[in-house]
C-alpha positions as CSV (number, residue, x, y, z in Angstrom):
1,X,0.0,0.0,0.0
2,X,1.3,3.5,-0.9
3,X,2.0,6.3,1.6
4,X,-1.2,8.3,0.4
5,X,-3.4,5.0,0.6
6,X,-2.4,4.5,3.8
7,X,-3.4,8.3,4.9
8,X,-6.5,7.7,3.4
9,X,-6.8,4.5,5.3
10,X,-6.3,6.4,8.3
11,X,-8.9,9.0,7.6
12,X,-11.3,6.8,6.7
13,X,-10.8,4.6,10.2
14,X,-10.4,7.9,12.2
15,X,-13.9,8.8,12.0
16,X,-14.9,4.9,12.8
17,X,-12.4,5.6,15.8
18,X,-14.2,8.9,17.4
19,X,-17.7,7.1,16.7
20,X,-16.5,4.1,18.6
21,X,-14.9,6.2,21.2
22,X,-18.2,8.9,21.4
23,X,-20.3,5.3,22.6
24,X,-19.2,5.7,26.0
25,X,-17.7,9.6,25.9
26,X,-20.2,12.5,25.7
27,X,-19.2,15.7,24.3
28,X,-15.7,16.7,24.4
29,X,-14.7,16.4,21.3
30,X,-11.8,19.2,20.9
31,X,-10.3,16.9,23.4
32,X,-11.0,13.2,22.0
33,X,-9.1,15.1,19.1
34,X,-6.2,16.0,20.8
35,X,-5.5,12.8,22.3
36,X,-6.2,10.9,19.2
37,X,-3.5,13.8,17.3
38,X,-0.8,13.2,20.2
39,X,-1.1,9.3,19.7
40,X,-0.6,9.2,16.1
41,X,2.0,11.6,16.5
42,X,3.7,9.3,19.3
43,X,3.9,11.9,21.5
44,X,2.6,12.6,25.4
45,X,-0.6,14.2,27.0
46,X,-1.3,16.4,29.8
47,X,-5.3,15.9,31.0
48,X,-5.8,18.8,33.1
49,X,-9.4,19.0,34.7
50,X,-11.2,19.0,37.9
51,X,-12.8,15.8,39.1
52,X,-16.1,14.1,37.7
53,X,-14.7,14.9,33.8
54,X,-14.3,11.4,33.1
55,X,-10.2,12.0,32.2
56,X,-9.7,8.4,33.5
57,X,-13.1,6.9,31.5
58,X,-11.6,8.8,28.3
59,X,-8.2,7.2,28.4
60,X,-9.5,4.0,29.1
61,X,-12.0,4.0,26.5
62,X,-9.4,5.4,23.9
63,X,-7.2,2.0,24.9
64,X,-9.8,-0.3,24.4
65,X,-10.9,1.3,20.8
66,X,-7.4,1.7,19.7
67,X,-6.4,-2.4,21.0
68,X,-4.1,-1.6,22.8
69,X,-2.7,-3.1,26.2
70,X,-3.5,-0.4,28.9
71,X,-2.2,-0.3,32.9
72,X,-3.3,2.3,35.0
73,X,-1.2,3.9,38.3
74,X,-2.8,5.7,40.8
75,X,0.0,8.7,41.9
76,X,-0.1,9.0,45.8
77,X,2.6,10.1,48.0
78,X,3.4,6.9,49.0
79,X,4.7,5.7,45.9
80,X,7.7,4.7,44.7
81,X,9.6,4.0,41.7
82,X,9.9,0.6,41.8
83,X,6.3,0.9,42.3
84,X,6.1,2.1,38.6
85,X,9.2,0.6,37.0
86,X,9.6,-2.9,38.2
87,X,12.2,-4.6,40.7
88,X,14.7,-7.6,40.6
89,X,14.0,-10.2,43.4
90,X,15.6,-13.4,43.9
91,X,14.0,-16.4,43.2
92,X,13.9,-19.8,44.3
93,X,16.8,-20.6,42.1
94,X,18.1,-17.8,43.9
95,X,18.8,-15.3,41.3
96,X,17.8,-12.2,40.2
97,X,15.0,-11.9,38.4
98,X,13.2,-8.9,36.8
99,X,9.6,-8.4,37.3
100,X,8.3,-5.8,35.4
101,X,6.0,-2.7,36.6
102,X,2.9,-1.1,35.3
103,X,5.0,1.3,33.1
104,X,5.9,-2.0,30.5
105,X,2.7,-1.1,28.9
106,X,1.3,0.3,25.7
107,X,-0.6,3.1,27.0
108,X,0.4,4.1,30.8
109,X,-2.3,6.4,32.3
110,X,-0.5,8.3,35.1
111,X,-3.4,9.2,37.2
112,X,-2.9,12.4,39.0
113,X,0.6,12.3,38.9
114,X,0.9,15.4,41.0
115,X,-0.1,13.8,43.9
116,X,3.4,11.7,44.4
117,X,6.9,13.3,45.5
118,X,9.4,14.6,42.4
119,X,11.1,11.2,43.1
120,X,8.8,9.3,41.8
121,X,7.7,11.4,38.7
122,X,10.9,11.6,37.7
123,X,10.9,8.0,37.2
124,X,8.6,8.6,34.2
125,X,11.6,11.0,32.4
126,X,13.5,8.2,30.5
127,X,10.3,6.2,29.5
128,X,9.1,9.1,28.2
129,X,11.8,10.2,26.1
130,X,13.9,6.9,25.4
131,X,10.8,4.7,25.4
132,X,13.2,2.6,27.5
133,X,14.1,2.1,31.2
134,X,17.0,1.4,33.3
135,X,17.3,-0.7,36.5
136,X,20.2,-2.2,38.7
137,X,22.4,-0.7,35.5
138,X,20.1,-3.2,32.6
139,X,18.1,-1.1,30.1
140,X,14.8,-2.8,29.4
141,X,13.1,-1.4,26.3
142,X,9.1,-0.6,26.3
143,X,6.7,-1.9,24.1
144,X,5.8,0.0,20.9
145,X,4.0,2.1,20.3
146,X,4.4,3.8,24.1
147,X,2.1,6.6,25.3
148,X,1.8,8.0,28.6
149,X,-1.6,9.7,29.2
150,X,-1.3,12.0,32.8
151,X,-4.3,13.2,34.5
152,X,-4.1,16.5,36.7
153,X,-6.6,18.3,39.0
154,X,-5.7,22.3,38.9
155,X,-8.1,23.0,41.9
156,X,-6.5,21.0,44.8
157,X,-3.2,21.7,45.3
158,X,-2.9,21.0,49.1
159,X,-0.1,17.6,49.3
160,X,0.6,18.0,46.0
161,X,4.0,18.4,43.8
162,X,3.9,20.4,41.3
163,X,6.2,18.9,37.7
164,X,8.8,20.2,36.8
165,X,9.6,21.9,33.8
166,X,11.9,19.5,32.4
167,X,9.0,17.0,32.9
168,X,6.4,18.9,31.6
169,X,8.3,19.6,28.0
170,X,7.9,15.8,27.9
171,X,4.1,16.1,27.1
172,X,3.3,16.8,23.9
173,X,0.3,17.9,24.6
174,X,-1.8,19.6,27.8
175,X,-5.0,19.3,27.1
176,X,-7.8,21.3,29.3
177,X,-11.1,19.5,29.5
178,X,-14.0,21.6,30.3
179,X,-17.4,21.4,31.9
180,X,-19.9,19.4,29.4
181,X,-23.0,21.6,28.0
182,X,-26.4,21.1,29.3
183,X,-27.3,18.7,26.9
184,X,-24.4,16.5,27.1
185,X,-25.2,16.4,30.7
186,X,-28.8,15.2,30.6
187,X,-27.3,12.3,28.0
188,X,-24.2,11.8,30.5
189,X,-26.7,11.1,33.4
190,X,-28.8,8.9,31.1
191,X,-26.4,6.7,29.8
192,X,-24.5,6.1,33.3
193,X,-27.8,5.9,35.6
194,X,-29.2,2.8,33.6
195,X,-28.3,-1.0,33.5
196,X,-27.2,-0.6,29.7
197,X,-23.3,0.1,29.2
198,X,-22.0,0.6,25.7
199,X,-19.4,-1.7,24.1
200,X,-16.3,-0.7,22.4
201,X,-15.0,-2.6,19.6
202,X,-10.8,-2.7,19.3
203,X,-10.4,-0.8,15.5
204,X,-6.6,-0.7,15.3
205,X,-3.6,-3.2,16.2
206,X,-0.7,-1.9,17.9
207,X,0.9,-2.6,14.4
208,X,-1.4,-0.4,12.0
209,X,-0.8,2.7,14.9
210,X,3.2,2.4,14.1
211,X,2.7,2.0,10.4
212,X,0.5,4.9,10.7
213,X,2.9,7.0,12.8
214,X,5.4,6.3,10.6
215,X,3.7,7.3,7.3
216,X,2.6,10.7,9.1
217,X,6.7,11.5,9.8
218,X,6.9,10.8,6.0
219,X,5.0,14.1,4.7
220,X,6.6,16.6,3.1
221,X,6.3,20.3,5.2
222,X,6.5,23.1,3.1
223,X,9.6,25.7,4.6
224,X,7.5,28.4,4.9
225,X,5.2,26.3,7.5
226,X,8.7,25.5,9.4
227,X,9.5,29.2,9.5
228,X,6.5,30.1,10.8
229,X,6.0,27.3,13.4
230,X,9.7,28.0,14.6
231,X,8.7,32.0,15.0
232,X,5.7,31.5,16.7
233,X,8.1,29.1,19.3
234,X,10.6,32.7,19.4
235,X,7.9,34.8,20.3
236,X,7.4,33.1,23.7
237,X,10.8,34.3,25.0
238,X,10.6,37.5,26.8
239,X,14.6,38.2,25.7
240,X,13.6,37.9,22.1
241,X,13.0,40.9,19.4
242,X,9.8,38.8,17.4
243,X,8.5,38.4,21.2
244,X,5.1,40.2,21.9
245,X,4.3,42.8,24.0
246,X,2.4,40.2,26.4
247,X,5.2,38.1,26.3
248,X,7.6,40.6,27.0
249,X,5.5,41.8,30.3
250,X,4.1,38.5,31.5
251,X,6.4,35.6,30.3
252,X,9.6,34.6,32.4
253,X,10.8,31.9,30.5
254,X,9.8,30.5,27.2
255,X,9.2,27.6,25.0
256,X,12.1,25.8,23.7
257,X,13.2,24.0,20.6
258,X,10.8,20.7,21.7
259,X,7.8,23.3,20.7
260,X,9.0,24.0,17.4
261,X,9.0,20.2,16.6
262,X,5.6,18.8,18.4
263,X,4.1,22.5,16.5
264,X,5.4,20.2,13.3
265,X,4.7,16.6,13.9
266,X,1.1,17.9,15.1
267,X,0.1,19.7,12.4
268,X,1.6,17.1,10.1
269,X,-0.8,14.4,11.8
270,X,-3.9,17.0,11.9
271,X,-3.3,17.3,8.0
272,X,-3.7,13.6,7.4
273,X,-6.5,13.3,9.6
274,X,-8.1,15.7,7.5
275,X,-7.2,14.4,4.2
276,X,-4.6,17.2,3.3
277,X,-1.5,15.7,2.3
278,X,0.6,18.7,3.5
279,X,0.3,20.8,6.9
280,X,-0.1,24.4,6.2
281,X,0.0,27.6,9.1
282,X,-4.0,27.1,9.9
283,X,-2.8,23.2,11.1
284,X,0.1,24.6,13.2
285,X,-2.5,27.1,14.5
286,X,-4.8,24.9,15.4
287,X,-2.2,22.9,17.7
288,X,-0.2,25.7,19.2
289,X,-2.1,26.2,22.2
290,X,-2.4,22.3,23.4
291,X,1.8,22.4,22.3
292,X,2.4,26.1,24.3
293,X,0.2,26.1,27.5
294,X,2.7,23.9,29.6
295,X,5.9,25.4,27.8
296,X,5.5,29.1,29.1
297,X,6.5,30.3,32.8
298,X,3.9,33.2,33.7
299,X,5.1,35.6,36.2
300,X,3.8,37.4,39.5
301,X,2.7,40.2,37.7
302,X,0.1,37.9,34.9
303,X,-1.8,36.5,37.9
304,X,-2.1,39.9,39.3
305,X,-3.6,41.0,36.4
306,X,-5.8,38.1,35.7
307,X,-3.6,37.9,32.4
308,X,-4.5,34.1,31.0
309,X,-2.4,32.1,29.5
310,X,-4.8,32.0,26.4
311,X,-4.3,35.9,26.0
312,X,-0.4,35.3,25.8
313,X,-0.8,32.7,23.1
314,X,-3.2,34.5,21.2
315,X,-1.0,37.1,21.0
316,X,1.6,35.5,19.1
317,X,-0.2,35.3,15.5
């Protein structure tokens, strides 16, 4: 099959996927879409939302339509990363043996990974980045393809630890989910307050998503579309002459090269999605903000003037 039948293939599947998925999710579609664009993409997502937004329902319901091997970790203070990574114990032939943690999965939902010490969090950083993890000095690989899907509540900070920068450039994506409309809430109480439960039906292997991802780093980007995703990146640093006037008031430290190329790979798998076989500037706009929001360090002076972080994004086209 030829790289454009195979974009096509994905387009055509795509909208079997979000059907499949919208049987047990309601509403919330801008998100669904971002998800879905950050797996074919291969890269990380951020959930951020406040409880009762069905973050954990979504990422489990997005496993079982995409057929793919799924482990959930509950984030508490308590844990630890052997908790997450695996250990070696000795066994009764009295050696070392390695058994593997919840991590050795093909999507990892990290659920509200805020809630456990810097420690442990950090113990995500290689898997995340080398798709691969070391213990006692042996690097085990993961399986492919790899996602990590991380929930966070922005309300309840009390025991909690905030990531790091470093970390957070590891996600791809930060998604915000908001409240449902009034409608999707009548049909959300509906279908959860009565004896039926949907069924969703595995559409993809674990093979078609890496033939798929690979295909999608295939297409061509014009250099114009690179220029203007890389300037876009610039003007989020405050030191910069392209930077905004917002930025230059309210921004303390900026996106950095790992922007510029999610900005790319994004828009390159929105375009195929949408049966364009080239990104163009409306595609990198359409992704800057889930790409930017968790890149750029507001200062004192933007919460004291109730300055969003929305405003400074828009502000850069």
């Amino acid at each position: 099959m030829s790289d454009v039948a195979t974009l096509k293939a994905l387009q055509s599947k795509y909208e079997s996927l979000k059907s499949e998925i919208s049987k047990v999710i309601i509403g919330q579609e801008a998100v669904v879409d971002s998800v879905l664009n950050a797996i074919f993409s291969g890269g990380h997502v951020l959930l951020i939302g406040v409880p009762g937004l069905a973050k954990t329902l979504l990422v489990q319901t997005v496993a079982q339509a995409l057929g793919l091997d799924f482990k959930r970790i509950q984030f508490t203070p308590d844990l630890m990363p052997s908790d997450i990574l695996g250990s070696e114990i000795l066994n009764n032939q009295r050696e070392f043996e390695f058994i593997p943690g919840p991590i050795f999965s093909n999507l990892v939902l990290a659920d509200e990974i805020n809630r456990t010490p810097p420690k442990t969090q950090a113990a995500l950083l290689e898997a995340m980045q080398e798709r691969g993890v070391t213990i006692a000095g042996k690097r085990y690989a993961l399986a492919n393809p790899y996602f990590v899907l991380a929930t966070q509540n922005p309300i309840e900070q009390e025991g909690t630890y905030p990531l790091p920068e470093a970390q957070l450039d590891r996600f791809m994506f930060a998604v915000e989910l908001d409240y449902p409309s009034f409608d999707e809430e009548v049909q959300i109480v509906k279908s959860t307050t009565s004896p039926s439960s949907a069924k969703v039906n595995p559409l993809f292997t674990a093979e078609e998503i890496i033939k798929f991802q690979e295909v999608i780093q295939k297409i061509p980007v014009a250099d114009n579309v690179i220029s203007y995703a890389v300037s876009i990146v610039n003007k989020t640093r405050a030191s910069n002459p392209m930077a905004s006037d917002l930025v230059k008031e309210y921004i303390d430290w900026g996106a950095g090269p790992r922007a510029s190329q999610n900005l790319i790979i994004a828009a390159k798998t929105r375009a195929a999605l949408k049966g364009k076989l080239s990104p163009d500037q409306e595609d990198v706009q359409a992704v800057a903000r889930e790409v930017l929001q968790h890149r750029l360090l507001r200062n004192y002076k933007a919460e004291a003037n109730n300055i969003s972080m929305l405003q400074i994004i828009e502000s850069l086209f």
